[in-house]
Each structure stands twice: as C-alpha cells, then as structure tokens.
Wavefront OBJ file of the C-alpha trace (Angstrom):
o trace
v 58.178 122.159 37.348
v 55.074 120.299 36.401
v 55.834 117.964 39.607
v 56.255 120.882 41.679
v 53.136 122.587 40.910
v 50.763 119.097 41.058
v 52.243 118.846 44.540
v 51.772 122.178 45.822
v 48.531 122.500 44.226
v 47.704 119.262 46.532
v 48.881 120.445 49.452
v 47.459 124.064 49.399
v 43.925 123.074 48.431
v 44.099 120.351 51.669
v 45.178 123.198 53.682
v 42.878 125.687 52.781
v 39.921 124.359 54.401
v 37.424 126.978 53.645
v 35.241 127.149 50.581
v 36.181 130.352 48.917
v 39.969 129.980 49.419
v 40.317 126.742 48.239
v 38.752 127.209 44.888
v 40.852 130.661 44.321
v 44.017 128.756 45.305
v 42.627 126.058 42.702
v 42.157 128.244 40.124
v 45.781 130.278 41.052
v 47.683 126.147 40.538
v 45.481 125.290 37.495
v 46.333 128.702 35.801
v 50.021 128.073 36.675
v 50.074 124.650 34.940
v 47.543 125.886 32.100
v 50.372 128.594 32.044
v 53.055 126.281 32.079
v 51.799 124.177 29.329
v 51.320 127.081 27.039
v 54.919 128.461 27.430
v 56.481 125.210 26.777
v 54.108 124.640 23.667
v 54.971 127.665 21.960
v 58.566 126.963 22.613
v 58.418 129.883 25.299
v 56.570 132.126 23.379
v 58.364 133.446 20.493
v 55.615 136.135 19.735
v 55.605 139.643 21.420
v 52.781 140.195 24.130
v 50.115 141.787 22.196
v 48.684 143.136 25.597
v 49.248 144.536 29.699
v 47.532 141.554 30.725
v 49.432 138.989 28.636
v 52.579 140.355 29.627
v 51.585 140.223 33.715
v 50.617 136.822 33.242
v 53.860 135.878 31.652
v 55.697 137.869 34.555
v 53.443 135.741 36.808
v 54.362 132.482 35.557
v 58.441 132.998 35.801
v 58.460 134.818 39.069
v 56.130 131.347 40.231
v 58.184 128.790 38.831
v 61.494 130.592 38.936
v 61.649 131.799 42.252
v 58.144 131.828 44.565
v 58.117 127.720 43.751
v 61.627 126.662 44.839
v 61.353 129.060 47.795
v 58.405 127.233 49.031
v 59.803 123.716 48.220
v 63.146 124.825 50.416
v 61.036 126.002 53.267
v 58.733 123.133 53.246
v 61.925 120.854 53.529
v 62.931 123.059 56.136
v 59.664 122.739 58.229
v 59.569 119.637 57.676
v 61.221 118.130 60.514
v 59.469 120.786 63.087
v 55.997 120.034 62.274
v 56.941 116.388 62.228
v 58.086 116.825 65.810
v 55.580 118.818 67.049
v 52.930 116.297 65.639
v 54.719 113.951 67.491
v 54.626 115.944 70.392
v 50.849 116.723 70.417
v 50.134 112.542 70.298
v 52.003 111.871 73.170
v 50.521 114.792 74.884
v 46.616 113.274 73.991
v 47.763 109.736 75.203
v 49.559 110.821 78.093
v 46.477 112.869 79.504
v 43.469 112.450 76.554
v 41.204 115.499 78.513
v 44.000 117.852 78.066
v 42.574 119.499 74.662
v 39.399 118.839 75.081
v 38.296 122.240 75.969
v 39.609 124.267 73.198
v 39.050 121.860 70.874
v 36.979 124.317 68.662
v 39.536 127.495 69.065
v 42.229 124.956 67.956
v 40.596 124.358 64.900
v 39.725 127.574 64.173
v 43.396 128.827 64.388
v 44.760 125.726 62.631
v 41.889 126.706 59.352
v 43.432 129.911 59.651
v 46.836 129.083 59.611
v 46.500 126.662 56.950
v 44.555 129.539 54.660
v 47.725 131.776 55.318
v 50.343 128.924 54.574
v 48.014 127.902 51.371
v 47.716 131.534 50.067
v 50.872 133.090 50.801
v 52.768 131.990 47.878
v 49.619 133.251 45.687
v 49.988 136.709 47.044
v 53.445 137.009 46.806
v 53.978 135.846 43.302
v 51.293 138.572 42.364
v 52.925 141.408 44.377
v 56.212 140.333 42.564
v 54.489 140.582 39.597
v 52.979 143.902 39.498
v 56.618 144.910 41.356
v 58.354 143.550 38.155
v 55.684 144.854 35.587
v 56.417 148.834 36.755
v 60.234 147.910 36.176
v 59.968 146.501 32.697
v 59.277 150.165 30.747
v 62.400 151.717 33.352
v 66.047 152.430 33.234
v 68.988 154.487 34.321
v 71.744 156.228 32.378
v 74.785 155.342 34.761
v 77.975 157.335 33.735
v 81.829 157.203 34.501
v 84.965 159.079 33.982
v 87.257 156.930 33.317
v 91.122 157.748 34.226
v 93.784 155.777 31.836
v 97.236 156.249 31.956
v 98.612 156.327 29.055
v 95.487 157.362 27.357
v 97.008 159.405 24.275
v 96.002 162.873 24.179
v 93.362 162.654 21.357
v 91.098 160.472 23.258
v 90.799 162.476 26.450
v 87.303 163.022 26.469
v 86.129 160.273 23.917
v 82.749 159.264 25.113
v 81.616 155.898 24.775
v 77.360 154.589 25.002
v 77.619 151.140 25.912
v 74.240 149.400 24.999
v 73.735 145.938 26.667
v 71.447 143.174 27.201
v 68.710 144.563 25.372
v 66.450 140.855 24.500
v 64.660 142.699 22.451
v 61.297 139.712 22.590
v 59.136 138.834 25.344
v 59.990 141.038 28.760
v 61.410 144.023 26.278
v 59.601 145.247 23.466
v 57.439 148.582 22.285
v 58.051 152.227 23.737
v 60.826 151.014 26.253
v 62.876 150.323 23.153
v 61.785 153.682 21.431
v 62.886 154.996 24.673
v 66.514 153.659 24.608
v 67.179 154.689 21.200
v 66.227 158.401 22.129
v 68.121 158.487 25.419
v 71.646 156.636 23.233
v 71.201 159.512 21.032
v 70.341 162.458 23.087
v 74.031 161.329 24.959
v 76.018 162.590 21.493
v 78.892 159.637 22.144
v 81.474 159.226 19.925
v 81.073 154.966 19.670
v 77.909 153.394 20.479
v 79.002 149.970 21.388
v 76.511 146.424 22.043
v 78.187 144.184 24.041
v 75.269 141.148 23.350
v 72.567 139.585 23.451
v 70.594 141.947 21.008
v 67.726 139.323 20.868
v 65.962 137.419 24.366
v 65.893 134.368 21.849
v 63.727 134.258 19.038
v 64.568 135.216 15.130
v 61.328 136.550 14.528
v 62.612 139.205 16.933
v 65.915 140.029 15.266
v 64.465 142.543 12.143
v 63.464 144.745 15.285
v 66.828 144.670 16.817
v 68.492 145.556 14.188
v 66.640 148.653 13.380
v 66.956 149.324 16.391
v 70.480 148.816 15.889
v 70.553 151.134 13.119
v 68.603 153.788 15.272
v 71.591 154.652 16.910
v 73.777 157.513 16.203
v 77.726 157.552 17.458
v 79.830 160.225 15.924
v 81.984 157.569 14.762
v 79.847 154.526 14.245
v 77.934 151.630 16.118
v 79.590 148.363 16.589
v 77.963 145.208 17.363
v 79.030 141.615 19.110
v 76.939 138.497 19.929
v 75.578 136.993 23.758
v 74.942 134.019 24.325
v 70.638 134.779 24.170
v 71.384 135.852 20.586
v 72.519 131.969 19.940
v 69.485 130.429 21.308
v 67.325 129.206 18.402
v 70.015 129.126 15.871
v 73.333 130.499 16.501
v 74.589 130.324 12.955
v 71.851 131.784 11.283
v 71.437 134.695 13.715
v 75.399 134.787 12.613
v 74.581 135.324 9.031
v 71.412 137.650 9.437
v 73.817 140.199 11.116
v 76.228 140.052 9.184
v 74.121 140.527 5.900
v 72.773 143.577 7.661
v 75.455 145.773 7.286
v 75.614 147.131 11.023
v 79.464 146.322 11.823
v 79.475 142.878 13.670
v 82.675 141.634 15.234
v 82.736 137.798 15.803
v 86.566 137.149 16.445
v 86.939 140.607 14.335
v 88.510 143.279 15.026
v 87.988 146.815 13.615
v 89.750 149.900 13.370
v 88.389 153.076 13.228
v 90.214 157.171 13.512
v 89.280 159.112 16.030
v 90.328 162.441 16.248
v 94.088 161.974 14.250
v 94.482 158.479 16.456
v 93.883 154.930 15.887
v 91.655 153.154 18.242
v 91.136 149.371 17.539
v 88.087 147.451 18.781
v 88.196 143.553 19.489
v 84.993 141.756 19.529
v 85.017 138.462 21.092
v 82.198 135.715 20.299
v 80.757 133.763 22.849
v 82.251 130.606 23.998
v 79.855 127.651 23.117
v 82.630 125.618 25.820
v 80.156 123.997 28.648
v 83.464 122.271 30.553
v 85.875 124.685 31.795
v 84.297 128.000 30.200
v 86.675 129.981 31.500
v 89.898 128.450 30.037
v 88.182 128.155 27.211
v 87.528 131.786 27.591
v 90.760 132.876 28.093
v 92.038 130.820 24.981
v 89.689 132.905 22.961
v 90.855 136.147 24.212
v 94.289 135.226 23.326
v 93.389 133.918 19.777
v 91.935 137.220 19.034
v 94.381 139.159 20.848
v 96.980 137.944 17.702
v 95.137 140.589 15.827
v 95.988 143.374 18.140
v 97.823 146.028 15.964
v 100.484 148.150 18.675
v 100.035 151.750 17.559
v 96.368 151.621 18.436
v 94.028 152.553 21.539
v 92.101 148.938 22.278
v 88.665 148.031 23.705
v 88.153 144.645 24.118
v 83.958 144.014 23.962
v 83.305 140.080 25.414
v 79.886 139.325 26.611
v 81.218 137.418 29.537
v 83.106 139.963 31.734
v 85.439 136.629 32.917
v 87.464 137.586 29.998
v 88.717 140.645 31.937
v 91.127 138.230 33.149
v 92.811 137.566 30.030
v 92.468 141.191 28.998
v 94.026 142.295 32.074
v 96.876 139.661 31.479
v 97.686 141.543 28.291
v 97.326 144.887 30.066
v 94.331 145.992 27.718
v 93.199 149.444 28.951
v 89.817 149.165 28.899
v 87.314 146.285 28.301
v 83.524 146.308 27.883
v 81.285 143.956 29.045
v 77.054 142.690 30.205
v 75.297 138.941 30.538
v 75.291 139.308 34.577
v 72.118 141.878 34.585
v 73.933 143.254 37.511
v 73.168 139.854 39.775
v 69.546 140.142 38.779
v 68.554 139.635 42.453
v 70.523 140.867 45.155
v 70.304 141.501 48.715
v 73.142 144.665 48.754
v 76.144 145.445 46.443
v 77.900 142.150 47.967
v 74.958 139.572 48.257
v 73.319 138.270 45.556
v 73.136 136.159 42.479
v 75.818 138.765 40.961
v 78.763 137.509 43.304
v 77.383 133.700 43.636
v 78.137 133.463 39.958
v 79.833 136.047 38.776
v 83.792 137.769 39.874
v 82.843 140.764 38.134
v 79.124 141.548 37.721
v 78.498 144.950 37.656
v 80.073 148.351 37.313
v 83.998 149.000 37.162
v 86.482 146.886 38.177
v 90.743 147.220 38.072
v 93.660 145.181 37.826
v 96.615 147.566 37.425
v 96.105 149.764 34.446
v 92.975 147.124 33.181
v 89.634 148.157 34.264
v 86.112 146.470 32.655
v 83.098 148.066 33.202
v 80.051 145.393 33.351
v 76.593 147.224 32.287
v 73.900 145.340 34.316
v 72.103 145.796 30.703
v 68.951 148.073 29.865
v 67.006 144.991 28.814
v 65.209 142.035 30.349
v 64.958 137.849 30.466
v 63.739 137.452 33.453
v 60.988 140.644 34.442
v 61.972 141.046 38.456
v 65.260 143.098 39.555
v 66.185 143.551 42.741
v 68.852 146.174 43.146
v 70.100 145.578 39.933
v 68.242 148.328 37.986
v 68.241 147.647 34.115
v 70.420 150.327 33.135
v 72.872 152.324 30.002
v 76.300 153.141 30.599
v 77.855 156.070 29.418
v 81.707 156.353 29.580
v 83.957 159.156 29.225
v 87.792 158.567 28.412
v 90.691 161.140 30.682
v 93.984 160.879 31.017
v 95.023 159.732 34.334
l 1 2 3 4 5 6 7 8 9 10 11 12 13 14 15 16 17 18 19 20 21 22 23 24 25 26 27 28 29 30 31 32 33 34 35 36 37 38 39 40 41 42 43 44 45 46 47 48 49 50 51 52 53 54 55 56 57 58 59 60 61 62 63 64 65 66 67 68 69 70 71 72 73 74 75 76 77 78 79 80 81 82 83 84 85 86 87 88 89 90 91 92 93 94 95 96 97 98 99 100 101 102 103 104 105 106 107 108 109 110 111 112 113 114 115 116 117 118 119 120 121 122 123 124 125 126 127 128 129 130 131 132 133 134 135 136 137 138 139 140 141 142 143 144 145 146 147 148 149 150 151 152 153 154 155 156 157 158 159 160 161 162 163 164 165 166 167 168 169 170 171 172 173 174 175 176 177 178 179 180 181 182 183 184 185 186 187 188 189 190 191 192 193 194 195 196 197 198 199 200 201 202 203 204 205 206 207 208 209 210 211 212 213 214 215 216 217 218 219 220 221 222 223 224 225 226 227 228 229 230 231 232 233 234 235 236 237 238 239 240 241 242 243 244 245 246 247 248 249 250 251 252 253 254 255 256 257 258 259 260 261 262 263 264 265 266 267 268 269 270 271 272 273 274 275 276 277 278 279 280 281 282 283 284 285 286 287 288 289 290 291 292 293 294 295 296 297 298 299 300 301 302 303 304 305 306 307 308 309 310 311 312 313 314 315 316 317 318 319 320 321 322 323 324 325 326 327 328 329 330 331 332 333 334 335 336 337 338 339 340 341 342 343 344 345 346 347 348 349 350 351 352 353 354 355 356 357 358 359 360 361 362 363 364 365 366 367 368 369 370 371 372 373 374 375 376 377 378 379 380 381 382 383 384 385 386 387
C-alpha cells in the first residue's frame, strides 16, 4: 500500500502540471500516507471516531487503498501498452516529417496539461464522492422480511417469528445512534427468538462491553441467542470466548440449546467458526457434522453458522432451516448476479433451497468496510408456515 501510494503520488504530481493542482493532489497523497501510517500505528484504530470528520477521513482512507488504488494500478497496466505505442507513434511521425507539429505546438500542450490534470485528479475526486456516498449509508438499514414455507413444520410453530441480527461490528464504521436504532427497530418487530449469527464486534475488545449491552437490549419472547464470526476472533479469539460466555447472554460455540415454544421443542445449533485456512470448506462440513451428533429427533432445528457454506452440510442432513451472515450481501455488486457476493460466495444473500433445506444469508445491518453497493446493510425478519 505504502508502495502504491509513493508511486502514484509521483506520477500524479508530474502530471499535474499546473500550480494549484499539483499541490492539492500533494496534499490529497501525503494525507493518504499520513493516513495510512496512523491506521497501522494504532493497530487500525481500536477507538470509536469521536467525530463526522474523523469518521469521513477513515471512510476516505479504505475506499483509497481498498478499492480507488488498485483500480488505478489495473488501468494504468492496462494503458500501458497504448500510450507506449502511441508515443512511439508520435516519434516516428516527428522524424519522418519534423514540421508536421510545429503549428499546434502550443494547443498540444495545452490539451496534454489538461489531460494530465484530469488523469492526476480523477482518483482524488472519486475517492471523495465514494466517501461522502458511503458516509450517508453508515447510519441506514432495511428490515427485509420472509414467509417462510416448511413442510413438515409442526403445527405449533406456524407463525413463529424469528429477528435475525447479523454482522453488526459494533467499532469503527458502526457505532452511536445507528446501534440505538437497531435495538429499537429488533424490538418494535415483537419476534419470538432474536438470533446473532456473528461477528458482534468489527475487531477490537474495547468494543465488546457495548455489544453486549447491546446484546442484552434485545427483547425475543423466548430469548436471544448468540454465536461467534470470524471479526469477533480478531484480537483474541479465546478471550472474546470467555468474555461472552461470563456474560450470561446464551452463547453457542459447538452448543446446542433447547428451548419450548408454544407446547413444542425447537433445538438451536450454533456452530463456531472454522479457524481451517486449507480446505475451509471440508473443514466446514466436518464441523457441521460434529455438532450435528447433538441433534435430539423430536425437536424443530435451526442451524446458526456464520459461514452460509455450511448450508451444504445442513442440507445433507435435511435441516429445515439454517441461519446465516459474513458475505454483507457481496458488499459491492454490479446486479443480483455480479459482484463480490457470487465471486466468493455460493450463497451470499437472501434465501436459498435444496429440497426441504433453505438458509437465509442476512447481508448484515452492520459495517467493516463503509461503501455498499447494492448490498444495503440490512435485518431480517422471518416468519415460520407450514407449507
């Protein structure tokens, strides 16, 4: 990243001839690497944004180094060659016939200082305008709701409603009245189980006291249960681990739980992450069938797994329904096809079937990264009918 920014920071300021544009595009590359520097040394900031401004300039920096940087860098490679050739060109041109440019010598200049003004602050503008795109999103989300058909649903859960909370990283991009917010909208909804499928936390401890009052904010009719993502592992997996589990919210790390609902057992299976870097998702799969031993037959299941690849697995033991987030939806995508979600992802947001299996993935109501592009940060409500 560093190497990235020296170089464009180079090449902009040599193209942007003029005074007053070189020194802002100057100032824009210093502030990125000033930027840069700062994230890294406090371990990408651990503390909450204590203003608008901080916050935008944090937004700034991603979007830049996340997306506007490598975007240049691939269409510079790109041009590469073309400019190459028409350089080329335009030398054998001069020597072939030296009066031929002669005459617009001036004009030609004048176009190439503008072009080179454009091409040096371009990138600039656009990382702003992302910016100030992403900073309106931050504080917004949608309540997206199914009905659910399962066959074989028994008769005591048609209707049970289910607030699925994902994603929230409660930290940097996600903090203050959005949260207050998303409690009051989980609770005005009335569900029977409020259910977190991960990544309570963006990263940082010092965050987790908030998330899990939060946490404790919400109200199901028949409780709030809890399971880990991988953001929630971050600075220290085990002791995040222990914190939640001293807290008393119900926390299911290879755990299942069993609660009655309305005369009829419903049992839910929470899956940990899978720390596996090689071959995630066998290892994924092995998981899912480790906890699946605990499955107890006269009871409704809902498998909650971070990672909605265990689907497969779920759908393998024909588990009705199973619950999951981490994609953000795709994060950026082009339509409901073309994106980050599919590139990455089988399942990545919404509802999805094999036979009598579906998953829902929530695209999550919280934020990492601060720019979505027809992935809205969202809650899911779901009701349970009887197909």
């Amino acid at each position: 990243m560093f190497a990235l920014d020296a170089l464009w920071l180079a090449a902009s300021a040599r193209l942007a001839k003029p005074g007053a544009a070189r020194i802002a595009v100057i100032v824009f590359g210093l502030a990125q690497v000033g930027g840069l520097i700062w994230l890294v040394s406090q371990r990408f900031s651990r503390s909450e944004p204590a203003a608008v401004f901080q916050k935008f300039a944090m937004t700034a920096l991603f979007i830049w180094h996340m997306i506007v940087l490598p975007l240049v860098l691939v269409v510079a490679i790109t041009l590469l060659p073309i400019l190459a050739a028409a350089a080329l060109f335009r030398l054998v041109r001069s020597r072939d016939d030296p009066a031929s440019g002669s005459a617009d010598t001036t004009d030609e200049i004048s176009r190439r200082q503008f072009l080179g003004v454009a091409l040096a602050t371009a990138p600039a503008i656009l990382d702003l305008g992302f910016a100030g795109i992403a900073m309106r999103q931050l504080d917004r989300f949608r309540v997206r709701r199914f009905t659910l058909p399962i066959a074989g649903l028994p008769s005591d859960l048609d209707g049970l409603t289910i607030a699925q909370v994902s994603d929230m990283h409660v930290g940097r991009f996600t903090s203050g009245r959005v949260l207050r917010e998303m409690v009051r909208v989980v609770n005005e909804l009335r569900a029977d189980l409020v259910l977190l499928t991960g990544d309570l936390i963006n990263d940082a401890l010092s965050d987790l006291p908030n998330g899990l009052d939060l946490a404790r904010s919400m109200e199901g009719r028949y409780g709030l249960y809890l399971i880990e993502g991988n953001h929630d592992l971050i600075e220290n997996g085990a002791e995040f681990e222990h914190r939640v589990k001293q807290s008393g919210i119900p926390f299911l790390l290879d755990e299942s739980a069993t609660i009655i609902i309305r005369g009829t057992l419903v049992q839910l299976l929470g899956l940990s992450w899978t720390r596996a870097r090689k071959n995630r998702d066998q290892a994924i799969t092995a998981s899912v069938r480790r906890l699946l031993i605990q499955r107890e037959p006269d009871s409704f299941p809902i498998l909650l797994a971070h990672h909605p690849h265990a689907f497969d697995a779920a759908a393998e033991a024909s588990l009705p329904l199973t619950l999951s987030g981490h994609t953000h939806g795709g994060q950026l995508m082009l339509n409901e096809q073309c994106g980050f979600g599919p590139a990455l992802f089988r399942y990545w947001s919404g509802l999805y079937r094999k036979g009598s299996s579906n998953l829902i993935v929530s695209n999550g109501v919280g934020n990492w990264f601060p720019l979505r592009v027809r992935a809205p940060a969202e809650l899911v409500h779901i009701k349970l009918a009887r197909a």
